[in-house]
ROSEKOL-350044 format. One line per field, with one value per atom (N, C-alpha, C, CB): residue number from 1; x, y, z; residue in three letters. Coordinates in steps of 0.001 Angstrom, whole numbers, plus 500000, padded with zeros to 6 digits. Glycine has a CB too. Layout:
n (NUM;...)
x (X;...)
y (Y;...)
z (Z;...)
res (ala;...)
END
This chain:
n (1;1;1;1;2;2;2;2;3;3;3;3;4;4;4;4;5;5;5;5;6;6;6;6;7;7;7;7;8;8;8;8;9;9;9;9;10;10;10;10;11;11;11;11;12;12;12;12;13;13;13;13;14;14;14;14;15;15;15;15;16;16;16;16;17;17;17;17;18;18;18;18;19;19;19;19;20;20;20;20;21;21;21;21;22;22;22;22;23;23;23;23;24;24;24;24;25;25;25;25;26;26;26;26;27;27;27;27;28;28;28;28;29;29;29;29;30;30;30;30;31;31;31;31;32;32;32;32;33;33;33;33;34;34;34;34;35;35;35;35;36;36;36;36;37;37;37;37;38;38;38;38;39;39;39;39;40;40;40;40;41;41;41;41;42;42;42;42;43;43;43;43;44;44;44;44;45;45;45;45;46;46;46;46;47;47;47;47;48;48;48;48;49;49;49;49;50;50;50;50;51;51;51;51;52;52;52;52;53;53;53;53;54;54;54;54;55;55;55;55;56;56;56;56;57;57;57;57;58;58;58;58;59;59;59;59;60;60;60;60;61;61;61;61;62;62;62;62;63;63;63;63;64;64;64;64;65;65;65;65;66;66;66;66;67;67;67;67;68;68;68;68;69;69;69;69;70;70;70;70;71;71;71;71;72;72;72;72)
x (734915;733503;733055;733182;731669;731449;730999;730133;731105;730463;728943;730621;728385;727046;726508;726721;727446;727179;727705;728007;728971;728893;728058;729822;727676;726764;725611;726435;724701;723817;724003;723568;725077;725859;725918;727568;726791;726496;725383;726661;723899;722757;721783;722389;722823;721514;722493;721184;723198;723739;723363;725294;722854;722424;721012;722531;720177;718816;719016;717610;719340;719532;719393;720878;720323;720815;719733;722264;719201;718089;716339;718183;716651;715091;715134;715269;716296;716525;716525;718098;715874;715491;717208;713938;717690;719280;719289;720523;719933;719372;720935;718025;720988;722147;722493;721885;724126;724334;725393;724554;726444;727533;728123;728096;728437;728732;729962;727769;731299;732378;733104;733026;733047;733949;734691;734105;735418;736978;737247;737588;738552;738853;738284;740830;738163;738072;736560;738944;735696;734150;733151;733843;732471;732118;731872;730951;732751;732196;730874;733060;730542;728790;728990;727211;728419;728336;726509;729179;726043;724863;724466;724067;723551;723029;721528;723158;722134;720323;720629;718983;719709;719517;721600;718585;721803;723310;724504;723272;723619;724898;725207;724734;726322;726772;727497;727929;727444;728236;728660;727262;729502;730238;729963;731681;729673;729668;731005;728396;731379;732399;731427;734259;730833;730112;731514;728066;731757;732947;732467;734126;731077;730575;729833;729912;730064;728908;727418;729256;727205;725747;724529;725751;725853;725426;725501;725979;726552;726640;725529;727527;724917;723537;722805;723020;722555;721265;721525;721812;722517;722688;722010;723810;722269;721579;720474;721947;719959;718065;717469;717532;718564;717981;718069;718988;719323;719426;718167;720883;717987;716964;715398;717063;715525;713760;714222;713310;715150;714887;715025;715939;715757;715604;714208;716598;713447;712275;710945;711853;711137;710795;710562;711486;711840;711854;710818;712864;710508;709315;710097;709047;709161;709908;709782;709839;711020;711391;710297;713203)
y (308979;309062;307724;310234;307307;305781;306373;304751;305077;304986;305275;303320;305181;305607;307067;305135;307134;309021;309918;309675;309516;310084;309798;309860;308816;308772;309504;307396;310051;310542;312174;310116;312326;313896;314254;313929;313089;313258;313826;312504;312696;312810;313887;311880;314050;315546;316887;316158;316973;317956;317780;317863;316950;316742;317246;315246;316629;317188;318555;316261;319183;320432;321106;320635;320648;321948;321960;321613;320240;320085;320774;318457;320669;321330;322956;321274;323636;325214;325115;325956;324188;323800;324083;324991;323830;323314;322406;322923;322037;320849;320517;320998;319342;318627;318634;317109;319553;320075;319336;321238;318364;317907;316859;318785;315705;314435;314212;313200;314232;313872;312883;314900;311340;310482;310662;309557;310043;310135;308648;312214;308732;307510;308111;307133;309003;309407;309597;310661;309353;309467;310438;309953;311020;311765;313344;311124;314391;315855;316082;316773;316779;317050;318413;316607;318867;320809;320807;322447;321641;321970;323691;321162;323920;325004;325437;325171;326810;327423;328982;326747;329437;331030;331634;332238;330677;331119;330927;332889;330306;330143;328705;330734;328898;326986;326508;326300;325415;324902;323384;324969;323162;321977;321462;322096;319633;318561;317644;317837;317362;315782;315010;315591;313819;312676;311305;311985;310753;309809;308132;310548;308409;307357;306332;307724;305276;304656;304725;302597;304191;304508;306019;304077;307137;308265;308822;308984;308287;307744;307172;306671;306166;305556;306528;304407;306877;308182;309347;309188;309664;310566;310644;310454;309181;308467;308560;306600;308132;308070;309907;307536;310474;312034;312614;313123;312161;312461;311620;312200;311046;310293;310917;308257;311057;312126;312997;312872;314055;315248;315230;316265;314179;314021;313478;313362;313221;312151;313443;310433;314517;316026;316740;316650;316702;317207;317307;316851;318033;318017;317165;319627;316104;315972;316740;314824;316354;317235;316540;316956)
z (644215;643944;643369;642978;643533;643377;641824;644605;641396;639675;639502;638979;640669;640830;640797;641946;641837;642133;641124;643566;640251;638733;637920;638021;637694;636646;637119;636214;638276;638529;638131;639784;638801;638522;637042;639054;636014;634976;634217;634785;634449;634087;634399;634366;635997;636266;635426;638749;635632;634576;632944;634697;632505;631136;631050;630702;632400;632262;632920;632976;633487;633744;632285;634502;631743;630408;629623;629250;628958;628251;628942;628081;630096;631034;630517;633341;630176;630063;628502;630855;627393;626006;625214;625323;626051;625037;624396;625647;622985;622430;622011;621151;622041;621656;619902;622237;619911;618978;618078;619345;618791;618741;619613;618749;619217;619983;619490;619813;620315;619867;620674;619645;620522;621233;621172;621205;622352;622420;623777;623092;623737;624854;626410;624948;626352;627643;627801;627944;627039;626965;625865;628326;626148;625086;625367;624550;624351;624398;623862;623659;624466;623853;623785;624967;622339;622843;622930;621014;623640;623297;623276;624220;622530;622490;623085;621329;622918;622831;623018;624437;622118;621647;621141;623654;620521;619992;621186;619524;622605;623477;623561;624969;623445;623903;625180;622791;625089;626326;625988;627786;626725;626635;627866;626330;627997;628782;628579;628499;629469;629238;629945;630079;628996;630007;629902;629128;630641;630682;631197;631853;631942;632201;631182;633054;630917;629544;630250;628967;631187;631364;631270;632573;631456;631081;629623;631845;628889;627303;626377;627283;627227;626897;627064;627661;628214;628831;627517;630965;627278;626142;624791;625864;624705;622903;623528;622037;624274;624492;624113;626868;624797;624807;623286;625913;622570;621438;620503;621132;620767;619704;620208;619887;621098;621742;620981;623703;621081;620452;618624;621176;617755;616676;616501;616238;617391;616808;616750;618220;618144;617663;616570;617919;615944;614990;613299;615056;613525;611838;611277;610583;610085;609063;607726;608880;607331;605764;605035;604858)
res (unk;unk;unk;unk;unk;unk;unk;unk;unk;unk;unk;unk;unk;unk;unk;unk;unk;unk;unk;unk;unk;unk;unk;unk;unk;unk;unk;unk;unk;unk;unk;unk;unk;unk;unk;unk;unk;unk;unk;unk;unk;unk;unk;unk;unk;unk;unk;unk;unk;unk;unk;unk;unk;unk;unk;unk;unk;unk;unk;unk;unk;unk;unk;unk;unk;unk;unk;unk;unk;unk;unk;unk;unk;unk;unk;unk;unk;unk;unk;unk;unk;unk;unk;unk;unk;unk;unk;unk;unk;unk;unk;unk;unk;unk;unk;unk;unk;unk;unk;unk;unk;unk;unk;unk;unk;unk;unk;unk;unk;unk;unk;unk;unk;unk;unk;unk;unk;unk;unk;unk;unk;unk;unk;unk;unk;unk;unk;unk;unk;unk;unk;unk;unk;unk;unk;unk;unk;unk;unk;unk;unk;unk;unk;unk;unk;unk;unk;unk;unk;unk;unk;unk;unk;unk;unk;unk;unk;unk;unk;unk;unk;unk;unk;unk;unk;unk;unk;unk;unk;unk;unk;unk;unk;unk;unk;unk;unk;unk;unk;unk;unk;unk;unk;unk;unk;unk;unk;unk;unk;unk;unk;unk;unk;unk;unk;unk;unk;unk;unk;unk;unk;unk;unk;unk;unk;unk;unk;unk;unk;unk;unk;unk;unk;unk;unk;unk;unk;unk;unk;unk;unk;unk;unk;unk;unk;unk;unk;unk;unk;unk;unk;unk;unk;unk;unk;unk;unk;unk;unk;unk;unk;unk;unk;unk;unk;unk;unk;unk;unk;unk;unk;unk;unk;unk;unk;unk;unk;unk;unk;unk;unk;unk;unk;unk;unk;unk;unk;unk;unk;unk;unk;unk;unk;unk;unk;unk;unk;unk;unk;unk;unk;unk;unk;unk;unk;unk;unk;unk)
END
């Protein structure tokens, strides 16, 4: 598979989950890329993103949805 067509696969599986208001719950690097858990209504799910450009796409999404957030 080209580095392209994962990273797209990656990303549409990220906006998939986030379009169904899952919100990113847990970011865990590792050498092999990053686990993400996300939630919504008490269910979770797990991503492996492994690509850095979909790594990046990740932080952008994580920082929209912290920037959401009310402040304290």
């Amino acid at each position: 598979m080209s580095e392209y067509v994962q990273v797209a696969a990656e990303i549409a599986q990220l906006d998939a989950l986030l379009n169904q208001q899952y919100l990113i719950e847990l970011i865990t690097e590792n050498l092999d890329g990053a686990q993400v858990v996300l939630e919504f209504e008490n269910q979770q799910t797990e991503l492996n993103i492994t690509t850095a450009e979909a790594r990046k796409y990740l932080t952008v999404k994580l920082q929209e949805q912290l920037n959401k957030q009310p402040q304290k």
